[in-house]
C-alpha positions as CSV (number, residue, x, y, z in Angstrom):
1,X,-70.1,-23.2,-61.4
2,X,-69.7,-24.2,-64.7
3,X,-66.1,-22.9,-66.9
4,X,-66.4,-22.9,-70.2
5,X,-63.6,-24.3,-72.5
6,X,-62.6,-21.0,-74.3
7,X,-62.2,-19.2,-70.9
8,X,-60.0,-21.7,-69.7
9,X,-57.6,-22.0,-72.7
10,X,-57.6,-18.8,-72.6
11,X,-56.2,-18.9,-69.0
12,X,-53.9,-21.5,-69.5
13,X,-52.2,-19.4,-72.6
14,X,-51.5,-16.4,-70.1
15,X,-50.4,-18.6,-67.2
16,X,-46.7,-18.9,-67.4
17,X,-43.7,-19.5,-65.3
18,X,-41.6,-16.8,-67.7
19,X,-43.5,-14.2,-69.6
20,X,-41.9,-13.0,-72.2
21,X,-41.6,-9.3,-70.5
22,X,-39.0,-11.0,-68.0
23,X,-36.3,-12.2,-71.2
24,X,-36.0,-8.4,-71.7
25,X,-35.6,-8.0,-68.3
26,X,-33.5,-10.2,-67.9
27,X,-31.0,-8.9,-70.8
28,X,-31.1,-5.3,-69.3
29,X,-30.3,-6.8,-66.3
30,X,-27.1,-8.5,-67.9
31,X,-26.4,-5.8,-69.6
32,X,-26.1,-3.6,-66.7
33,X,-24.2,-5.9,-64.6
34,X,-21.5,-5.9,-67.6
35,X,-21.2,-2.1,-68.0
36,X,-20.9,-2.9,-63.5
37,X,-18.1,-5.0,-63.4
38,X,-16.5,-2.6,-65.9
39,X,-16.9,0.7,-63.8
40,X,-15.7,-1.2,-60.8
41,X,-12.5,-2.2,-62.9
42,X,-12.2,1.0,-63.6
43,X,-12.6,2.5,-60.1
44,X,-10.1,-0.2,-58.7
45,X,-7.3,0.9,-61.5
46,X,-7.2,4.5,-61.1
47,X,-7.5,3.7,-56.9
48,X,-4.1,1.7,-57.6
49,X,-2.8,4.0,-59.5
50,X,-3.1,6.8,-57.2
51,X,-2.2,5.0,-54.2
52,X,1.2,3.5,-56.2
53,X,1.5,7.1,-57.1
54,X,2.7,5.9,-60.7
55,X,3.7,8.9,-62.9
56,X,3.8,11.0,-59.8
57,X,0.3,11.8,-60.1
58,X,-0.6,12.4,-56.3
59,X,2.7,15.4,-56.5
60,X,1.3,17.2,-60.0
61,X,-2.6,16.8,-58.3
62,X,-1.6,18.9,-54.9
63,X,0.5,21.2,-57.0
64,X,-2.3,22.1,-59.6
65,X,-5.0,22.1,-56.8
66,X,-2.6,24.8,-54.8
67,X,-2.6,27.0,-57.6
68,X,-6.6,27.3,-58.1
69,X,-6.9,27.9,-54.5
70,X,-5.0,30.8,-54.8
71,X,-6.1,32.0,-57.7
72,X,-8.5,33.6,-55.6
73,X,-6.9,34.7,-53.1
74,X,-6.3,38.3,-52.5
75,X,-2.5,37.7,-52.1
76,X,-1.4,35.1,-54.2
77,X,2.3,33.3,-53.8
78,X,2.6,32.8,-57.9
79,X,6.5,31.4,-57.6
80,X,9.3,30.2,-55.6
81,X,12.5,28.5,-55.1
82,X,14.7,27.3,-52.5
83,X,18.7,27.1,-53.6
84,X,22.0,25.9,-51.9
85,X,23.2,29.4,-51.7
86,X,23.2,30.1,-47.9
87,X,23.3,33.9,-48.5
88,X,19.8,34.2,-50.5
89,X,18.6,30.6,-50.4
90,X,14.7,31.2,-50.3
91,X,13.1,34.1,-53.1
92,X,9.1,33.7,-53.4
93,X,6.7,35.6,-56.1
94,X,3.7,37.3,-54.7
95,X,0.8,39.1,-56.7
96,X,-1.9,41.4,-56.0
97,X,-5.2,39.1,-57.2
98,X,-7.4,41.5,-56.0
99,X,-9.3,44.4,-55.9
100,X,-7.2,47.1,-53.3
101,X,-4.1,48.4,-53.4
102,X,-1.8,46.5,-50.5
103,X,0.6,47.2,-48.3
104,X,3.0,43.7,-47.4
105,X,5.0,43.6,-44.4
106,X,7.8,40.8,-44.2
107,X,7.0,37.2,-45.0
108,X,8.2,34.7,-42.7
109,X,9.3,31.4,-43.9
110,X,10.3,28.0,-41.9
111,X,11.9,25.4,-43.9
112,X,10.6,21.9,-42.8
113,X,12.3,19.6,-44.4
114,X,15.0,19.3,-46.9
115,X,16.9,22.6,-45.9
116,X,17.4,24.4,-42.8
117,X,16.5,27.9,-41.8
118,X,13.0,29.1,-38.8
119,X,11.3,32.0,-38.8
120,X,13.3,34.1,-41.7
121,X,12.3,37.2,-42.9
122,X,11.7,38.0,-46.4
123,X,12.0,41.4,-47.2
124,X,10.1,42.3,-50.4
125,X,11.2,44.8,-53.3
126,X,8.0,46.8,-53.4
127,X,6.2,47.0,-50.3
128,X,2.9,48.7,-51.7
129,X,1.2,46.4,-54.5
130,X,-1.5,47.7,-56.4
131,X,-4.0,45.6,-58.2
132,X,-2.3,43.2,-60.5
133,X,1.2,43.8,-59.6
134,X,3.7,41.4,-58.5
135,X,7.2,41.6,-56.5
136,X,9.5,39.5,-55.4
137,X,10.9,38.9,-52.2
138,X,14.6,37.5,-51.3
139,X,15.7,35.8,-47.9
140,X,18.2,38.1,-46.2
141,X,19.5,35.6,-43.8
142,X,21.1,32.1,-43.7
143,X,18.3,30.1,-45.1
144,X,18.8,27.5,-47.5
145,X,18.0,24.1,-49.1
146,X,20.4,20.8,-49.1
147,X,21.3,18.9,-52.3
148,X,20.3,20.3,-56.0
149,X,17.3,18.0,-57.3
150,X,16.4,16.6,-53.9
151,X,12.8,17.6,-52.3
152,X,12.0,20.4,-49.7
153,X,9.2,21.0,-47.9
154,X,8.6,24.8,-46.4
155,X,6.0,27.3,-44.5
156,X,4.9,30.9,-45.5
157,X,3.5,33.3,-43.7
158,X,2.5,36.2,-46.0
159,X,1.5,39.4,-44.2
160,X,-0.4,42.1,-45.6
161,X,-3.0,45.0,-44.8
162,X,-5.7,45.8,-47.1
163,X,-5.7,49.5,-47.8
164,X,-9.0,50.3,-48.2
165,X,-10.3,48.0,-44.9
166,X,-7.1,48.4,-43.4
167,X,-7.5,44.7,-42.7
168,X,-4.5,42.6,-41.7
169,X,-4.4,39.4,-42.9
170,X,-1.7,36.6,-42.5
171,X,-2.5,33.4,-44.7
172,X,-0.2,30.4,-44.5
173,X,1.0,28.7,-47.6
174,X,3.0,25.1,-47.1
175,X,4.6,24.6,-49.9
176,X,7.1,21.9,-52.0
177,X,9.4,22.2,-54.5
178,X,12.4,20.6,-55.6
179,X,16.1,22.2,-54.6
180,X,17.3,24.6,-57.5
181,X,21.4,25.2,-57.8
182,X,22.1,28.7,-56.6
């Protein structure tokens, strides 16, 4: 079998350890491994951040997320605060989110850290909420929180029927707060 010249050169031209296609290849490559490194920076810096909790991020995230859960709820606990005053230590905010008018029976509320007080009743100023509405309810019994500025930690249980489906329902709420002066 005889080769000719030209076929050969031709051959030898295309024969190549590196053809140009694999330099651009090779820069994308690079170029992806920078942007890489830099996600992964990235990544590692807000993971330190919210593990050092610097700025209090990890308290501002739990308290924002708390609030969109309940914004749909059908019985939403909107405000709060705990005080020193041993009288009426404990008020809470609730709000009618949804659709039927409803009809609350006593909260119950169990301070679990930073204050005392188990198993206190709430009684509510309006015990019939229509759509939208709000009241407030006051602790009636020795319930309270310790020092002014200083952390609490506390559980509600909100009661309520639905009118229409005459559906009771009693969602918990944990909630934390800092202690307010009375």
């Amino acid at each position: 079998m005889h080769v000719s010249r030209s076929s050969q050169k031709g051959l030898k031209g295309r024969l190549s350890v590196f053809p140009r296609s694999s330099r651009k290849g090779q820069a994308a490559i690079e170029y992806l491994m920078n942007y890489a490194w830099a996600i992964a920076l990235i990544i590692i810096v807000g993971v330190a951040i919210f593990g050092l909790n610097i700025g209090g991020i990890r308290n501002s995230l739990s308290t924002q997320s708390s609030q969109v859960t309940q914004a749909g709820e059908q019985l939403a606990l909107i405000g709060y605060k705990c005080t020193t005053n041993a009288a009426s230590g404990f008020t809470i905010s609730l709000q009618n989110n949804g659709a039927n008018k409803l009809t609350l029976g006593n909260p119950t509320i169990d301070v679990l850290s930073g204050g005392s007080g188990s198993g206190i009743t709430c009684t509510p100023a309006s015990t019939t909420l229509f759509p939208g509405e709000t009241t407030t309810c006051a602790t009636t019994a020795t319930v309270s929180c310790t020092t002014v500025g200083q952390p609490y930690k506390a559980g509600v249980v909100l009661v309520y029927t639905d009118a229409q489906t005459s559906i009771q329902n009693k969602p918990v709420r944990n909630i934390t707060g800092v202690t307010q002066s009375a």
